[in-house]
Structures are given as C-alpha cells and as structure tokens.
N, C-alpha and C positions, 0 to 999 in steps of 0.2 A: 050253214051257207050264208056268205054275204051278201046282200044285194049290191048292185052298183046303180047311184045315183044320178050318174050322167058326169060330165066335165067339169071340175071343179076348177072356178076363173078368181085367181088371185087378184089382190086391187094391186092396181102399178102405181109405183109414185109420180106424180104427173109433177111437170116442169115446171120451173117461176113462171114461164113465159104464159102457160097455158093458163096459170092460175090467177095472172093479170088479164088475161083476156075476158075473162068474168065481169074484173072491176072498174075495165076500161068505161064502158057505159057509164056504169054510176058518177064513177066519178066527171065525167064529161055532163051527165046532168045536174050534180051538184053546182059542176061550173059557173052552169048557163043560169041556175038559180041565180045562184050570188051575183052576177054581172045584171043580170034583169033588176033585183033587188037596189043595187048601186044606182045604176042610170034611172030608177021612179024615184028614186030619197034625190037622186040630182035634180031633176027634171022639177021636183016638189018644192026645192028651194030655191030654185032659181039663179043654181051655178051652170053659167053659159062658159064652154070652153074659149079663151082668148082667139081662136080661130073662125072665130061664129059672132064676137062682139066686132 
C-alpha cells in the first residue's frame, strides 16, 4: 500500500519581468550610493556647478 503525501507543487518558471522585480530595489539603491558618493567628492573639492557661480 502506498501512501499519499498530499499535492505535489511543481516550481514554475517565473518571468524576466518578475525576476527584475527583485532587482529593481537594489539596484535603485546602488544608484542613490554612487550619486551621494559623487556630490561629497564634489562638494569636498570645491566644484560649483557654472549655474551657482
């Protein structure tokens, strides 16, 4: 006699779309690194945008 273990749930291939939805965050916080990073190395040497001189 076999038992039965209940519903066995196959893994589905999930979509590029869904698979970027993960990496969206990261990478939007990478972004905001590097742009913060940029404007203190600006800010520290003393490059004024020509719209601000």
């Amino acid at each position: 006699m076999t038992e039965h273990h209940g519903d066995v749930r196959h893994h589905k291939n999930r979509h590029t779309a869904e698979k970027l939805e993960g990496v969206i965050p990261v990478l939007m916080l990478i972004a905001v690194a590097i742009l913060g990073v940029f404007l203190i190395w600006g800010l520290m040497n003393g490059a004024t945008p020509s719209y601000l001189k």
